[in-house]
Legacy VTK file of the C-alpha trace (Angstrom):
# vtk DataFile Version 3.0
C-alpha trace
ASCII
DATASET POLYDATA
POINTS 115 float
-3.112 47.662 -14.656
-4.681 44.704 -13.186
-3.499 42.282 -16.389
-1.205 40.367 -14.555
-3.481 39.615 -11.907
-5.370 36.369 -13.677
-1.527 34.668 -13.544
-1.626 34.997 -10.024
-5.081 33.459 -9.818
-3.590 30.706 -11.678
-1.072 29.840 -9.398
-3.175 30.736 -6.131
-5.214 27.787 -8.009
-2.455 25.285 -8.518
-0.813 26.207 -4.947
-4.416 25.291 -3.840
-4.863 22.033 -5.981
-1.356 20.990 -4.303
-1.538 21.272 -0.904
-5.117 19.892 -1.520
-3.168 16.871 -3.192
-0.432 16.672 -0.106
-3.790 16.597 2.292
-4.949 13.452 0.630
-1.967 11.754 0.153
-1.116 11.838 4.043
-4.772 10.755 4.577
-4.090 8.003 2.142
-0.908 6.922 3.597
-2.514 7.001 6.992
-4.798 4.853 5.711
-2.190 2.089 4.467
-1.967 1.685 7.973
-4.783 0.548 8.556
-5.615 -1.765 5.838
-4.710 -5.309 6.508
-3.956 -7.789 3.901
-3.456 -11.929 4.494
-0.692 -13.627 2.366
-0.525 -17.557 2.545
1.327 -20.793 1.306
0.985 -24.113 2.259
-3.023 -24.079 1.105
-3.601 -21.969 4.043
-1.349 -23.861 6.640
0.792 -20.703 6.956
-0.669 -17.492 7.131
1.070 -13.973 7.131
-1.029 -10.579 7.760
0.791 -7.287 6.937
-0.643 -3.177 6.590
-1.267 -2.578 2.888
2.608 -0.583 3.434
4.068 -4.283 4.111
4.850 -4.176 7.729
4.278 -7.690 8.695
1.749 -7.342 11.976
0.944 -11.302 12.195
1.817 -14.970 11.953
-0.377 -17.972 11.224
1.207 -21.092 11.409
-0.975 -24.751 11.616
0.564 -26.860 14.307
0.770 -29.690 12.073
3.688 -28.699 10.293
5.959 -28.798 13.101
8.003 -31.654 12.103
11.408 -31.475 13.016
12.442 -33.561 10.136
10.946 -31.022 7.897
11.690 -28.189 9.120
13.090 -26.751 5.620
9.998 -26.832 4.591
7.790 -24.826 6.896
10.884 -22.049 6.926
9.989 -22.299 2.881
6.314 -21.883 4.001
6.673 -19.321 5.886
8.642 -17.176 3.927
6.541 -17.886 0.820
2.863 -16.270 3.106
5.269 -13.402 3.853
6.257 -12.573 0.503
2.395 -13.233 -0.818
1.325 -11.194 2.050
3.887 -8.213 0.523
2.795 -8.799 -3.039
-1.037 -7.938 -1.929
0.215 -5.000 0.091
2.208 -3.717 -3.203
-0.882 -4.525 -5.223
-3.747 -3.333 -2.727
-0.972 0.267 -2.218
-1.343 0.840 -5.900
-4.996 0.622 -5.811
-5.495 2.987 -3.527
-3.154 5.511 -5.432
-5.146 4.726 -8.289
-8.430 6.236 -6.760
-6.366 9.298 -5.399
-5.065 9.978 -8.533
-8.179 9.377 -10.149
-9.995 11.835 -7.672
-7.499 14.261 -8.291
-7.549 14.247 -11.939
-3.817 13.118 -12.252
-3.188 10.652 -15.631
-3.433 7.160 -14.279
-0.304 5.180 -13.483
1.331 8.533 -12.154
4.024 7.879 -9.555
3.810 10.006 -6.061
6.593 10.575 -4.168
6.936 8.206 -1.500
5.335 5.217 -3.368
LINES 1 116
115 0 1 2 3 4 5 6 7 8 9 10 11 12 13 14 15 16 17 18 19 20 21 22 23 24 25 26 27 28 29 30 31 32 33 34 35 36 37 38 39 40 41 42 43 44 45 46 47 48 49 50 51 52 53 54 55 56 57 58 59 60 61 62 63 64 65 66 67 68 69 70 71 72 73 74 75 76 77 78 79 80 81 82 83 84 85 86 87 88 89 90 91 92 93 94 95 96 97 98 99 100 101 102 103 104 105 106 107 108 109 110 111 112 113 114
């Protein structure tokens, strides 16, 4: 009579390991937002901050690039810190999955929604 009862244990389980998994992931992506990562170009004469989910929170720029006659350049400058600034957002985001789905027991390299 009671035979069917270890299926349900299974998926009590599972429901259990999931919301357990949906926990951690909103910690996680809390998280992102709170992690800072610096981006720069120019050896360091423009410098870009952004959250490890690639909102851009700050701008760097050295005062000695402000030459009018180049000014081509420092708009290359700056967009170059901002996009290195993204790449090591997208780089330190995937890290941090890693060790979720590492803690979790999940293969590695296993895509979560909303990443």
């Amino acid at each position: 009579m009671l035979k069917g009862l270890g299926g349900l244990g299974d998926m009590a389980k599972l429901m259990k390991q999931a919301q357990d998994m949906q926990t951690k992931m909103a910690e996680m992506q809390e998280s992102l937002n709170s992690i800072t990562v610096q981006g720069e170009s120019g050896a360091g004469l423009v410098k870009a901050t952004a959250t490890a989910k690639g909102e851009l929170t700050a701008l760097d720029i050295d005062p000695s690039i402000f030459d009018p006659e180049e000014k081509e350049v420092v708009e290359d400058l700056i967009l170059a810190a901002i996009k290195d600034a993204q790449a090591k957002a997208q780089a330190r985001s995937q890290e941090e999955m890693a060790r979720l789905t590492e803690g979790l027991g999940l293969p590695p390299g296993m895509q979560m929604p909303g990443m």
